[in-house]
N, C-alpha and C positions, 0 to 999 in steps of 0.2 A: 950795442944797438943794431937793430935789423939794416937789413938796407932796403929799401922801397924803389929800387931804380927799376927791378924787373918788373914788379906789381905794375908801376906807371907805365912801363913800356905793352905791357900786357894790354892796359885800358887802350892806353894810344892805338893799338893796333886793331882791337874791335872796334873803335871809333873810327879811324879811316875804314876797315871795313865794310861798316856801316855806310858809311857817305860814297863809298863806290859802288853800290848797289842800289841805293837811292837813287845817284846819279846815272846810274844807267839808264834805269825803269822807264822814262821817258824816249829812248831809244826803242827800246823792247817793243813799250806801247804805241808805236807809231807804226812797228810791220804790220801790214791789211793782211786780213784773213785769207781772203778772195785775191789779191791782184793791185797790178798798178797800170795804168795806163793812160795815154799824153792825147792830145786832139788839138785840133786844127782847126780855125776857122774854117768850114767847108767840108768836115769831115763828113764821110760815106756812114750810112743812117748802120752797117753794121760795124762798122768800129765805136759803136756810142750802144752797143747789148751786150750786159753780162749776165750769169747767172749764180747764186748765191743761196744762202738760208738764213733764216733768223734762230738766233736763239742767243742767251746770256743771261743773265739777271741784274748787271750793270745801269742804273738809274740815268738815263741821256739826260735828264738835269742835274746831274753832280758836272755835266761839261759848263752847262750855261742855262739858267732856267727860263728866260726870253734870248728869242734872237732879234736882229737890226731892228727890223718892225714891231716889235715889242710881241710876237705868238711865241707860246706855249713851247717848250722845247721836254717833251714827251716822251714817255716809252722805255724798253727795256734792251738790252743788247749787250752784247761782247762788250769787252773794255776797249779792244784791238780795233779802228775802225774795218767795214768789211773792205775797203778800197780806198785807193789810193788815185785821186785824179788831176793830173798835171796840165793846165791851160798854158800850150806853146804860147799864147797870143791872149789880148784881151776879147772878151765876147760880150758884145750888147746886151742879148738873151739868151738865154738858156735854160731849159725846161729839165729837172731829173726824176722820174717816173718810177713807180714800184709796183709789181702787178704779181700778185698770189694769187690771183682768182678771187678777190673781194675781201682776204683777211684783215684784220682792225693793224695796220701797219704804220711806223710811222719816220721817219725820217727826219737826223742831224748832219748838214754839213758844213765844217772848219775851213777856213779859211780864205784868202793865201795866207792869213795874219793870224793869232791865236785871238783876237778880238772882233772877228768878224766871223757870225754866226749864223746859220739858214738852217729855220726848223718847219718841218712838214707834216700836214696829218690827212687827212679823207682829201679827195680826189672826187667833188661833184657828188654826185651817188655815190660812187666806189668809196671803199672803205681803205682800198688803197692808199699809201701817202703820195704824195707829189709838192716839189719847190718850181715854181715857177717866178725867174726871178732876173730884173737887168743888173748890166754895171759889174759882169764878173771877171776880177782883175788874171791878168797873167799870172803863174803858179800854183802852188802845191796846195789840193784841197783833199782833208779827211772826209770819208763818207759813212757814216752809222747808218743801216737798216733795223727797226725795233720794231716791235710788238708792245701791247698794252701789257700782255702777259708774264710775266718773270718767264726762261727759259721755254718760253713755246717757239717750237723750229716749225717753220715752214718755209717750201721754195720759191726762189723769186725768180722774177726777171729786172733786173735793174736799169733804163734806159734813160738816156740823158739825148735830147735833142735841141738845136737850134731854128734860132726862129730868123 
């Protein structure tokens, strides 16, 4: 009779495999393309400007297809969010801006919680996205920049201000 212990030792080992790689991927997917950076209640209007591009084919509603207030969570993008925005402190208001020159843009951002979601799209006339939004807790927030388009790159300006 064969013996089967190697066979099974074989399976066991692409199965852990397996599940260290899975379990990474969440790690992975959480370096920002672009950057990470912290603010401060009071923060100087340029430490709140970045600058970036779009592009991806990543569906921003495979994150959440409504955010808090029940809008439309839109658009196409990297898997990676483009940025990474750390609130030392909590912030009453807080406004985050996207400006291509008028492109159909659109805007997801995560957290401090993986349940709390803010999705953005036109900007008044502009076709820019913008969240304007109170109650933004202390901590780590993902930031998607998308396009309507699967992998259309354009450049932005990313700006986040207080009120």
């Amino acid at each position: 009779m064969k013996d089967r212990r190697p066979r099974l030792q074989k399976r066991i080992s692409w199965v852990l495999a397996i599940l260290a790689a899975v379990t990474a991927a969440p790690a992975i997917a959480e370096t920002p393309n672009f950057g990470k950076f912290s603010l401060v209640p009071g923060f100087e209007t340029a430490q709140g400007k970045f600058s970036g591009y779009t592009g991806g084919s990543f569906s921003l509603s495979a994150i959440s297809n409504r955010d808090r207030d029940k809008k439309a969570c839109i658009g196409f993008a990297d898997p990676k969010p483009d940025y990474t925005m750390v609130l030392e402190k909590d912030f009453e208001q807080l406004t985050i801006l996207v400006n291509t020159g008028n492109t159909d843009t659109t805007l997801l951002v995560k957290g401090p919680d993986n349940d709390t979601i803010r999705c953005g799209d036109d900007t008044g006339r502009s076709k820019d996205a913008s969240i304007s939004d109170h109650n933004w807790k202390k901590g780590i927030y993902q930031i998607w920049v998308g396009t309507f388009n699967p992998d259309a790159k354009h450049k932005y300006t990313l700006t986040v201000q207080q009120k």
